[in-house]
C-alpha positions, 0 to 999 in steps of 0.5 A: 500500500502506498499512502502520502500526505501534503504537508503544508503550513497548518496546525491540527489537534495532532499537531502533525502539520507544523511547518515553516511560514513558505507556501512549500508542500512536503509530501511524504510517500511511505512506498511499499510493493504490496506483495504476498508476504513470503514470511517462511524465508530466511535471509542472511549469512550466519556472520550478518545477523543485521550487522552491527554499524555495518558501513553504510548503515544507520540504527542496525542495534534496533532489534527487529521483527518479521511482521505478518501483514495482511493481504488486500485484493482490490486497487484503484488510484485515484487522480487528483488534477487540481488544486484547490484539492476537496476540504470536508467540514474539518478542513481535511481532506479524507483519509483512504485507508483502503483501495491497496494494490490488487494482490492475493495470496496467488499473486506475486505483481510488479510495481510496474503491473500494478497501480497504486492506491493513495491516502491523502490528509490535508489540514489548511490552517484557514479553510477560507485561505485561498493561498492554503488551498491553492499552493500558487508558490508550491506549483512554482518552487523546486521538489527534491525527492529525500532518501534515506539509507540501510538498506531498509530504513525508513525516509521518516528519520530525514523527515523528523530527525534531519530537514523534515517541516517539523520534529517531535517533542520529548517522549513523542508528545507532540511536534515542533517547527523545524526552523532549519527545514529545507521545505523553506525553499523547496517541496520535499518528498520523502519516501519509505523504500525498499518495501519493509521501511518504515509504515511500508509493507510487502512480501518480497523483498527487494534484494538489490540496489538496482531493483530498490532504483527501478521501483522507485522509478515506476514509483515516480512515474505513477505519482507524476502521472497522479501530479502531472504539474510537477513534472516540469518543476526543477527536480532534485535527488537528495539523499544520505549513507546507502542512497549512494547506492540508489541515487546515482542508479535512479538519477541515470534511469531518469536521465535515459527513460529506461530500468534497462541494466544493459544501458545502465551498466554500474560497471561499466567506465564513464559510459555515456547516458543513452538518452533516448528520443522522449524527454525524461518524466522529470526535470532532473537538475541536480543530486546531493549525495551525504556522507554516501556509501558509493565506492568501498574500495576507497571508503576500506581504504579510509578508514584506516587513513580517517583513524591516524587521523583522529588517533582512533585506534592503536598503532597495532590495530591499524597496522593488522587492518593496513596488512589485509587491505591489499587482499581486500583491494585484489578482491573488490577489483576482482568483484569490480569487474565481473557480475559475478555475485560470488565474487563480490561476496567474497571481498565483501565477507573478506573486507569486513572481517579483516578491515571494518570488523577491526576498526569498529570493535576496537573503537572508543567513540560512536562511529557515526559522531566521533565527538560521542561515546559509542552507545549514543545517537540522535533523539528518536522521540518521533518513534513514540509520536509515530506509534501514537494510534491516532497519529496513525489513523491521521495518516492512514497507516495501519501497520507499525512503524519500522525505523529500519528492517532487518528482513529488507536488509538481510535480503540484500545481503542474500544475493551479495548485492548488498551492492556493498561490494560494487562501486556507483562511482561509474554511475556519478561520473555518467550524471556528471558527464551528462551535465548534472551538477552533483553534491558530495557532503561529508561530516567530519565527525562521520568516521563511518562513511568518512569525508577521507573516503568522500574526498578521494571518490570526488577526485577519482571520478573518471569524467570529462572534467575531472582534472578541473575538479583535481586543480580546484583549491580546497576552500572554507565554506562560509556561513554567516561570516564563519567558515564552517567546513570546506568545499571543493567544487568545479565544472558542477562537482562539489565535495564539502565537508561540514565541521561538527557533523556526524553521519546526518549533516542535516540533525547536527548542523542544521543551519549551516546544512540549509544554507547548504542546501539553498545555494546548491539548489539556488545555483550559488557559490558554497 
């Protein structure tokens, strides 16, 4: 079942409607593949029960479960073409917690073979407020698309916990304006994907990175066939940890009209995008990839250079994961260069086991913020206010929130996708080249998916412009007459790195993180 709901400036009861003052919308998808539910299947290796900070993922200590969903059998998508949309007497638009996709216990259907069902909730502040119902600066404004990562967890964090229009109060009470949300300049759409994140649900799971990519293709060709008035408006991709993996593989769908794996080949060197004859179903301008996991032989190799930096580790574990990173390298290249799943199953199995599993047991500090001790993270109050019941009935969601799943996760895992193993750096020098201008931000405090790695990714993207980017100087990022971080940009690619941040930029410096994101998608000198 897929359920959105348009967010604007407005209150309710519930208080789940508190944003900026800007006429923007944030509409939050919660994407599920409405599958059978093949609940009898056991994913994973029995070295990856849901690895503990595995690289690129976040919150992997939640214990989690398989949930038994329920089967729904009839679908229908309801098209909303205009705008002012229809308001009842509570000022809302009504809640559809049916019409789910067409789906028995003897069907197994594709997102591209099925419709969609929508849920909607709209609650303007003043019902006799034209510019409330009509969103005249919404039609206008940019829409920027936020993933987060995993694989398997839920767009929600980026939504309450990062650039979302509101977070929640201590214990989940209730919410509070985000003064430092991005939807001050642009409509956000946040999405729950692969199926298993979030509120969403389904039956079998999405087992890699191409396929969790081609879903959410189809998945935005629906909603842009439901919103045709979008589909002209500058579009952007954001994203952060694991959507460096999905990012790069989506944007190039966009770009070539195509899911075709033959035209979108990851391993395939600075191969030009085909783009055919239609022009592509959005107005993609530009992506922004934080504290992404895009390319592990580079981000191995960091961690050893990002922990002599930060006197990390002792001097004898670093030299034990210094001695097993030659055979790590001989084997992603080997995983580089074939599709054969084995083969990067072995280097992944080899490079976590003798690099990542030394430098993050042996850690004194949280490897997603060196500034804190291990066993602390951002706030997740919102995980209370999301479990409230009458949140849920509010945004038409009958099934439990899940922050991060470790079935979705597990099920990557299965195939050797768990692409960890591969590399987008391919994919990123295709955008670059077909003149997609690409943002690369680090925290510096993220030993996780480190700025070292970032940096060294940003200099070895094989693309046109690529010595450009090389001779361009590494300079402050000013904000408010302060530098606070550095970039490198040149020829529309730029690396940052934010000072005082950890893996999500956006909770830990979130004014600095909107300026940010306002020149980026404003075209502005960092």
């Amino acid at each position: 079942m897929v359920n959105f709901r348009l967010l604007r400036n407005s209150s309710s009861n519930l208080h789940l409607s508190l944003f900026s003052l800007q006429l923007h919308f944030v509409v939050i998808w919660l994407l599920c593949v409405a599958l059978f539910v093949d609940a009898g299947k056991n994913y994973g290796k029995s070295h990856l029960p849901f690895r503990k900070s595995h690289l690129p993922f976040r919150k992997s200590h939640l214990p989690l479960q398989k949930s038994q969903l329920p089967i729904h059998e009839k679908s229908q998508l309801p098209v909303h073409e205009k705008i002012p949309l229809p308001i009842n007497e509570k000022n809302q638009l009504p809640i559809h917690e049916k019409n789910p996709l067409p789906i028995n216990e003897k069907s197994r259907l594709s997102l591209n073979k099925s419709p969609l069902s929508i849920s909607l909730n709209l609650s303007p502040s003043n019902s006799n407020s034209n510019s409330n119902q009509n969103f005249s600066s919404s039609n206008f404004s940019p829409l920027t698309l936020y993933l987060n990562g995993g694989p398997g967890c839920s767009s929600m964090i980026g939504a309450f916990q990062e650039m979302g229009p509101c977070t929640s109060l201590p214990n989940g009470t209730n919410t509070t304006i985000n003064p430092n949300s991005w939807n001050t300049v642009s409509n956000l759409l946040f999405i729950d994907q692969p199926n298993g994140a979030g509120f969403s649900y389904g039956g079998n799971y999405v087992t890699s990175s191409q396929q969790a990519a081609s879903n959410l293709y189809e998945f935005l060709k629906e909603w842009i066939s439901c919103f045709p008035q979008y589909a002209s408006l500058p579009f952007h991709i954001f994203g952060e940890s694991y959507a460096g993996r999905y990012i790069p593989i989506l944007a190039s769908m966009i770009l070539c009209n195509t899911t075709d794996v033959s035209v979108l080949n990851v391993q395939t060197p600075l191969l030009s995008l085909n783009v055919g004859s239609q022009s592509p179903m959005m107005n993609l301008k530009t992506i922004g990839i934080g504290d992404g996991w895009m390319d592990p032989m580079r981000q191995y190799a960091s961690l050893i250079d990002y922990s002599q930096q930060n006197s990390l580790l002792t001097s004898d574990v670093i030299a034990n994961m210094s001695a097993a990173y030659p055979t790590c390298k001989s084997l992603l290249s080997t995983c580089y260069n074939t599709s054969t799943n084995q083969d990067c199953s072995n280097a992944d199995d080899y490079c976590y086991n003798n690099v990542f599993t030394p430098f993050v047991s042996n850690l004194n500090c949280n490897i997603d913020d060196i500034k804190a001790t291990w066993d602390s993270s951002p706030d997740e109050d919102y995980l209370n206010y999301l479990a409230r019941p009458e949140v849920m009935s509010a945004i038409g969601v009958k099934t439990p929130y899940t922050e991060c799943s470790n079935d979705a996760y597990m099920a990557f895992t299965e195939t050797a996708d768990l692409q960890v193993a591969r590399s987008t750096m391919p994919q990123i020098a295709q955008i670059l080249n077909a003149g997609i201008p690409t943002l690369l931000y680090f925290g510096d405090s993220d030993a996780n998916c480190n700025w070292i790695g970032g940096l060294n990714i940003s200099k070895s993207l094989n693309w046109k412009y690529q010595t450009n980017f090389n001779s361009a100087t590494l300079r402050k990022f000013i904000v408010n007459n302060q530098p606070v971080g550095q970039v490198q940009s040149s020829n529309g690619l730029t690396f940052l790195k934010m000072n005082q941040a950890g893996h999500e930029v956006p909770y830990y410096q979130p004014q600095n993180s909107l300026q940010m994101f306002t020149r980026w998608i404003n075209n502005k000198q960092m």
